[in-house]
C-alpha positions as CSV (number, residue, x, y, z in Angstrom):
1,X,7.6,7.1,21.6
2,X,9.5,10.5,22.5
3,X,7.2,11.3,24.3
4,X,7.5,9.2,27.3
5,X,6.4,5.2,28.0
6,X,2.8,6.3,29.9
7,X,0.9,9.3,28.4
8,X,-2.3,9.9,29.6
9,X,-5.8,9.2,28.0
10,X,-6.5,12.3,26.9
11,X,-2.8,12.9,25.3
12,X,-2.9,9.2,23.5
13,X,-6.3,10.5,22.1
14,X,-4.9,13.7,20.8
15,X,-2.5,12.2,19.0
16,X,-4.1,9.3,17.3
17,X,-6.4,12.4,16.2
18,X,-3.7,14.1,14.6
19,X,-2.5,10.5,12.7
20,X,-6.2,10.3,11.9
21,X,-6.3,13.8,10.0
22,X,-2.6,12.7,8.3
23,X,-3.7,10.0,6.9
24,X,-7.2,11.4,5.6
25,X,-5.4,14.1,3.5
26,X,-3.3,11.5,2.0
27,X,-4.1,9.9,-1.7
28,X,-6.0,7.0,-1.5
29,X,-3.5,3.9,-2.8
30,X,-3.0,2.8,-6.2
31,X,-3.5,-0.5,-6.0
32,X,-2.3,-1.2,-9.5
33,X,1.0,0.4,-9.3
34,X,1.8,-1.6,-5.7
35,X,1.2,-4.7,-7.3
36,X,4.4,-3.6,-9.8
37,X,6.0,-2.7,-6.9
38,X,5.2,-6.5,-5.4
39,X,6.4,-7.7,-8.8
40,X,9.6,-5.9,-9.4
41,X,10.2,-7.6,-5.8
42,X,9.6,-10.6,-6.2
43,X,11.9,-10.3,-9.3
44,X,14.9,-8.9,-7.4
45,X,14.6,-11.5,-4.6
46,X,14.9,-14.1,-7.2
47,X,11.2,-15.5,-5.5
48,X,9.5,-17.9,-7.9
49,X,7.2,-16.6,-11.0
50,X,4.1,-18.0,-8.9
51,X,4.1,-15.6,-6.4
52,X,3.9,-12.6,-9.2
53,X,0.5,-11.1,-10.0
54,X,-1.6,-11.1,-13.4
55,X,-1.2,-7.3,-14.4
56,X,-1.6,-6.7,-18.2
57,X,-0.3,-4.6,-20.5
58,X,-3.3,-2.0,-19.9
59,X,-3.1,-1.9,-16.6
60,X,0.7,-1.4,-16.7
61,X,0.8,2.0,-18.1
62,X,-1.6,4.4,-16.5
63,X,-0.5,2.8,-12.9
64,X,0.8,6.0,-11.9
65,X,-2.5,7.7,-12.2
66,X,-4.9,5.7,-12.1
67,X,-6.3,1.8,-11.2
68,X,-7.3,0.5,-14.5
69,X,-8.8,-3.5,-13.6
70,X,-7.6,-3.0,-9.8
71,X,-11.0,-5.3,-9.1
72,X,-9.2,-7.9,-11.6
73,X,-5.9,-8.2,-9.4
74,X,-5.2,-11.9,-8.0
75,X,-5.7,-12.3,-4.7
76,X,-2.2,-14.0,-3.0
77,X,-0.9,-14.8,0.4
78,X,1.9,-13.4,1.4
């Protein structure tokens, strides 16, 4: 956006490229661990117990490293 409303082809192209190699060297999401994150929201807000997921236990405590049952994780709309 700093860098001016109409860049040209080529520049728009050189920069998604740079995003591109960002984001590959990021670690992949923990799927587990946002879905705590989504919970602890919904908490705070004060949103009804429906809209929280069906974590257990198990999948509760390694969330930081690793997605233990991530496949298991119920499926909501937002």
């Amino acid at each position: 956006m700093l860098a001016g409303e109409e860049l040209p082809e080529s520049r728009l192209r050189e920069l998604e490229a740079v995003r591109l190699d960002i984001e590959a060297r990021e670690p992949p999401v923990l799927r587990v661990l946002d879905t705590m994150c989504h919970d602890e929201l919904v908490t705070a807000l004060g949103i009804e117990d429906v809209h929280r997921s069906n974590l257990r236990w198990w999948q509760r405590w390694p969330a930081n490293l690793v997605d233990l049952g991530a496949h298991r994780l119920r499926k909501r709309a937002a």
